[in-house]
ZAGU-261945 format. One line per 2 residues: number of its first residue (from 1); for each residue x negated, y, z of N, C-alpha, C, O. Coordinates in Angstrom, 3 decimals, decimal comma, always signed. Last residue first. Layout:
REM ZAGU-261945
NUM) X/Y/Z/X/Y/Z/X/Y/Z/X/Y/Z; ... .
REM end
This chain:
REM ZAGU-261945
92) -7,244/+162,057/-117,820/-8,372/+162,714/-119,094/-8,217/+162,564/-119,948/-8,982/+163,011/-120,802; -5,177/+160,743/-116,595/-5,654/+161,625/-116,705/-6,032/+162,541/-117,521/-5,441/+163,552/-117,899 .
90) -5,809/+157,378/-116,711/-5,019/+158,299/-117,238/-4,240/+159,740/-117,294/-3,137/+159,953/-117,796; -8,001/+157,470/-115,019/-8,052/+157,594/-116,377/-7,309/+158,067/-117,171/-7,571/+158,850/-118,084 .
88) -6,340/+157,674/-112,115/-7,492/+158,990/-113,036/-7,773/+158,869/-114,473/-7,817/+159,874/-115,183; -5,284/+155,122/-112,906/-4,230/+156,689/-112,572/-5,036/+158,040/-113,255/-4,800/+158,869/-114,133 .
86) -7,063/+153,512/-112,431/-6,452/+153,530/-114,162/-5,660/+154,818/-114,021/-5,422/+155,509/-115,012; -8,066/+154,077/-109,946/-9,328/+154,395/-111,190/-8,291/+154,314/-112,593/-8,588/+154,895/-113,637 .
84) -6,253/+152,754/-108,645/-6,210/+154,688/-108,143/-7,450/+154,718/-109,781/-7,329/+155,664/-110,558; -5,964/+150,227/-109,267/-5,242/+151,316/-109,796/-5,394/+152,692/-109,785/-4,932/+153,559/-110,526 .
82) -8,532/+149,439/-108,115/-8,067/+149,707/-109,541/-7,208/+150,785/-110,143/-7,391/+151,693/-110,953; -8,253/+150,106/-105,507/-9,243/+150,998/-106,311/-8,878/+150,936/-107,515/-8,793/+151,961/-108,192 .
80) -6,113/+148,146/-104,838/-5,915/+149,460/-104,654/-6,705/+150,503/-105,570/-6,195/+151,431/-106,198; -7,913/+145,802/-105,292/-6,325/+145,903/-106,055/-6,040/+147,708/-106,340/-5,856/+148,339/-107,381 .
78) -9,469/+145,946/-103,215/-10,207/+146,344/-105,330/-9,077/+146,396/-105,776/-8,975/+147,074/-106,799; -7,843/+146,206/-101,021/-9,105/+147,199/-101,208/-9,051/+146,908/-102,956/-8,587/+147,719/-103,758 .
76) -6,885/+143,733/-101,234/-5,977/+144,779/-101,328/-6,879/+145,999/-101,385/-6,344/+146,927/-101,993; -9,358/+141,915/-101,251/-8,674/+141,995/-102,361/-7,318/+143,019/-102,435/-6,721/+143,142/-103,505 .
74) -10,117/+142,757/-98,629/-10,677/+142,719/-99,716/-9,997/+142,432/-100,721/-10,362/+143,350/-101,456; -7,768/+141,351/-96,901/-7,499/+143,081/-97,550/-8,800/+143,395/-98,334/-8,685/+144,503/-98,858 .
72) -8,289/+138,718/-97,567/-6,501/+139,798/-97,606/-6,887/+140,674/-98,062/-6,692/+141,061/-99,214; -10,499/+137,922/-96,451/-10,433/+138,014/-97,919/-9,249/+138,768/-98,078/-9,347/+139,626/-98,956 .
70) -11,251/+140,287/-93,488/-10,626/+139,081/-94,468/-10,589/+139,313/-95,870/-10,624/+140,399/-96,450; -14,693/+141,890/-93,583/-12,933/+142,139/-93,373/-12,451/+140,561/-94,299/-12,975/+139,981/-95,250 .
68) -16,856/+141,159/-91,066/-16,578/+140,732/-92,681/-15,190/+140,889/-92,703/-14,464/+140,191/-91,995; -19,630/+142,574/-89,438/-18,255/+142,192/-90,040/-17,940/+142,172/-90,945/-18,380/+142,882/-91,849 .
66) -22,722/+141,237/-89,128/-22,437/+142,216/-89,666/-20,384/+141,575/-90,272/-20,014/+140,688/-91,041; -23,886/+140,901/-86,102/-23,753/+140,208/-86,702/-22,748/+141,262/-87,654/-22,034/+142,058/-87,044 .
64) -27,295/+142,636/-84,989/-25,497/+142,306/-84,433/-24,857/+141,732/-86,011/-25,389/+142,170/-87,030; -30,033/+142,171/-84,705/-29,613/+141,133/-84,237/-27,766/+141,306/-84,008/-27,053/+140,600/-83,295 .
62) -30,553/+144,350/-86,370/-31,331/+142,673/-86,962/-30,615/+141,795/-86,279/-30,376/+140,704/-86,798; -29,402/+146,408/-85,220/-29,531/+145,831/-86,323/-29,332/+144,518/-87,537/-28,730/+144,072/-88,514 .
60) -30,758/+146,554/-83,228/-29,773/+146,378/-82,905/-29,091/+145,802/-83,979/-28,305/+144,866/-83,836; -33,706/+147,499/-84,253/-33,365/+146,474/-83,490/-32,242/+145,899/-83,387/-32,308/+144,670/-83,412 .
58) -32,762/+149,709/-85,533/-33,041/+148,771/-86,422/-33,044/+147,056/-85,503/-32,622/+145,958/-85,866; -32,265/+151,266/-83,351/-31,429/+150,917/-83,893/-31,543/+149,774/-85,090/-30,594/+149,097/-85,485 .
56) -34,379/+151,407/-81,886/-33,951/+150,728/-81,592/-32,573/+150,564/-82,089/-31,752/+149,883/-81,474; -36,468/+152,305/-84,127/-36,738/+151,390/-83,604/-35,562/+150,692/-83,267/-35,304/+149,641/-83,853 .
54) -35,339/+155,308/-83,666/-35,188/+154,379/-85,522/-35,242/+153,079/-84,900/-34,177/+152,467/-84,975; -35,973/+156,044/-81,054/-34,307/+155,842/-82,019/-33,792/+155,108/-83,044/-32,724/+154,574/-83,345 .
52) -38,307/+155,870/-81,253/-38,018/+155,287/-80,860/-36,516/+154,880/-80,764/-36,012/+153,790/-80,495; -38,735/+157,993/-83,409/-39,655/+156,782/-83,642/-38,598/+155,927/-82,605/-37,916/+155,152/-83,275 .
50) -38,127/+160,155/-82,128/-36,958/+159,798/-83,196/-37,555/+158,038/-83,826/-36,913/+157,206/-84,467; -39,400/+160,178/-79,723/-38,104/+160,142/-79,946/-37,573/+159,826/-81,131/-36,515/+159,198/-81,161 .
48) -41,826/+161,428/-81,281/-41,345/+159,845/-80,697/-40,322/+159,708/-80,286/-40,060/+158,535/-80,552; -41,275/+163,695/-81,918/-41,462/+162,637/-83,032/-41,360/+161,432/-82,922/-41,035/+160,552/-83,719 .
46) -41,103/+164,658/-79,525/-39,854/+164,566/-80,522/-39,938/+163,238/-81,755/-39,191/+162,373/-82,213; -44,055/+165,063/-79,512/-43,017/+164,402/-78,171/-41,339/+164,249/-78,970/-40,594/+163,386/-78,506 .
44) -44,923/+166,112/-81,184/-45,128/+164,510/-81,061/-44,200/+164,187/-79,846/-43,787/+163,097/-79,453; -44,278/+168,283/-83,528/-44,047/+167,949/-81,654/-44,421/+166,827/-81,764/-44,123/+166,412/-82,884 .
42) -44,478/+168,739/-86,345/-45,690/+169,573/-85,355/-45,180/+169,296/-83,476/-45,596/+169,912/-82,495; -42,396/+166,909/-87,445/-43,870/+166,811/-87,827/-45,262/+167,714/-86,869/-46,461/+167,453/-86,764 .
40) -40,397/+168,171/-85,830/-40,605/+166,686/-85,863/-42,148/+166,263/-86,192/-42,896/+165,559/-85,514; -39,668/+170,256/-87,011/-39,880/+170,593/-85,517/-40,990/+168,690/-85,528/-42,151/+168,469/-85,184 .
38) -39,527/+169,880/-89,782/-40,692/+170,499/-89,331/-41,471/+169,952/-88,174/-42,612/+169,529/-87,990; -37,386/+168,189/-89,492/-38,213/+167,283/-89,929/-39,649/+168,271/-89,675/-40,720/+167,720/-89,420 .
36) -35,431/+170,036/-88,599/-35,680/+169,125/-88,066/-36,941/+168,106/-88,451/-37,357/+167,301/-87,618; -35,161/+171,669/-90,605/-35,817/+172,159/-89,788/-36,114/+170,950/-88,444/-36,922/+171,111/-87,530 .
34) -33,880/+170,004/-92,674/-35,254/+170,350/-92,963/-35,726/+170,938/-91,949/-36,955/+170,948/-92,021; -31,579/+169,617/-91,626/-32,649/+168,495/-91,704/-34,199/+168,974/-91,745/-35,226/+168,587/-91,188 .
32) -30,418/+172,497/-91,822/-30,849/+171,527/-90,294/-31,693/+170,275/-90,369/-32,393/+169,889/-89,433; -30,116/+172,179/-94,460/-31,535/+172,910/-93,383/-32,050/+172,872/-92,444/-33,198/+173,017/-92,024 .
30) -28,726/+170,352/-95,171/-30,087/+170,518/-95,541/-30,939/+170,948/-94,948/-32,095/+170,567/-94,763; -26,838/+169,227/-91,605/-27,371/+169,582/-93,234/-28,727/+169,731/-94,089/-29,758/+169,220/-93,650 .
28) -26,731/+165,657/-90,099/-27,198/+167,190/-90,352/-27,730/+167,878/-91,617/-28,594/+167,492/-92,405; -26,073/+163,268/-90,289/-25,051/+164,081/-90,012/-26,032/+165,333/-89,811/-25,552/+166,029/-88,916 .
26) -27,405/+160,650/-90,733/-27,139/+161,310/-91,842/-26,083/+162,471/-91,477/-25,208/+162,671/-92,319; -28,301/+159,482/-88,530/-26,524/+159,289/-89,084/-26,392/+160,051/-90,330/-25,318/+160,080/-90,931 .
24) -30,644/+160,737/-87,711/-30,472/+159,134/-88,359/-29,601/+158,671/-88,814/-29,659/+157,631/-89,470; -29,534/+162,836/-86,993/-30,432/+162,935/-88,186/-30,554/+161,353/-88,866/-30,554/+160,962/-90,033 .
22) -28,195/+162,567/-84,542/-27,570/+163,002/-85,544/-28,114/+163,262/-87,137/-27,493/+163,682/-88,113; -30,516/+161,357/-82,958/-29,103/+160,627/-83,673/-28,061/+161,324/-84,573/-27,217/+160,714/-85,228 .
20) -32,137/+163,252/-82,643/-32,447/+162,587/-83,647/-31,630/+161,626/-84,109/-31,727/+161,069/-85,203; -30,142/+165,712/-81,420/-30,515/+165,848/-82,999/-31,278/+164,246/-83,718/-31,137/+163,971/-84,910 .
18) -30,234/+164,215/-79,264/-29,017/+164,036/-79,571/-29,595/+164,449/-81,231/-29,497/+163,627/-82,142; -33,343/+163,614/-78,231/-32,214/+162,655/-78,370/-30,989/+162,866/-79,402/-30,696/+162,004/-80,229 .
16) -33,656/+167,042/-77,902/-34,342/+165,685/-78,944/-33,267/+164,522/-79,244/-32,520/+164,482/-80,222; -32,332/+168,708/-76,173/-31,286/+168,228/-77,728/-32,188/+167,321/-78,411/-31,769/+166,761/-79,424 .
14) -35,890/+170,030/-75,650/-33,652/+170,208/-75,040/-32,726/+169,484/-76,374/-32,648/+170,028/-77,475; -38,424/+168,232/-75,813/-37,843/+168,968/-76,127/-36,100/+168,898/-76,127/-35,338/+168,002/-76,489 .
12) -39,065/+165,095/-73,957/-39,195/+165,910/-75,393/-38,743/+167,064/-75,005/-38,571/+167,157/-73,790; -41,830/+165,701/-70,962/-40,392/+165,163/-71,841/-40,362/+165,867/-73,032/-41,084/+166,812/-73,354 .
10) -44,126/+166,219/-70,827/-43,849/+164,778/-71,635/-42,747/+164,645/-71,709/-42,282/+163,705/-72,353; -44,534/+168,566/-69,094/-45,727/+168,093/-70,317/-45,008/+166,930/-71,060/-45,524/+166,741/-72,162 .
8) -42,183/+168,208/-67,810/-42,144/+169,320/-68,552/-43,018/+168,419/-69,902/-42,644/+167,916/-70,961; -43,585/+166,924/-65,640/-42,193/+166,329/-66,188/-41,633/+166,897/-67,972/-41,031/+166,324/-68,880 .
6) -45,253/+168,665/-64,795/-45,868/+167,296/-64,843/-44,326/+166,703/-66,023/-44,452/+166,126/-67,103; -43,505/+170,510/-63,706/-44,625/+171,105/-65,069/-45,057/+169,755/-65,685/-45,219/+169,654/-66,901 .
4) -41,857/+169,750/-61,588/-41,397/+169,914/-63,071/-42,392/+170,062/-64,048/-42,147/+169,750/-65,214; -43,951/+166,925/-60,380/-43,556/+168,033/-60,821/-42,685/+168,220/-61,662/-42,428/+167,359/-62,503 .
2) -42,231/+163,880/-58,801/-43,410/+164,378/-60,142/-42,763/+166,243/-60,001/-41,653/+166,666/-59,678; -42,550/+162,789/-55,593/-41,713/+163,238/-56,698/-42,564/+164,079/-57,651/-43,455/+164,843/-57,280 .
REM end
């Protein structure tokens, strides 16, 4: 069984995983991004984590087939936007 110190040297850092899915979702703020993109640029053990997050979501990506809502409610979607856009116009 590996040491903890041995285990230590190469796992990422506590919350890698979960901050780099919350950074790839576009769900952390400015600063949290920005302190995320520090931690990111001076750990390589994080950095690959998020390397390997991007990876396998782009993977997942390429190969899930992208849904297509029926023509129905695409056209009850731009029906709807219209009007909510002539309501605001008539507005101003």
């Amino acid at each position: 069984m590996p040491s903890s110190r041995l285990l230590s040297s190469v796992a990422p850092c506590p919350g890698a995983a979960a901050r780099a899915q919350a950074w790839l979702d576009g769900a952390l703020g400015d600063a949290e991004l920005a302190e995320a993109r520090a931690h990111a640029a001076a750990c390589t053990r994080c950095a690959d984590v998020l390397a390997v997050e991007r990876r396998f979501r782009e993977f997942i990506a390429s190969r899930a087939p992208r849904p297509l809502a029926p023509a129905t409610l695409r056209l009850r979607v731009r029906a709807a936007l219209g009007t909510a856009e002539r309501a605001l116009a008539g507005r101003t």
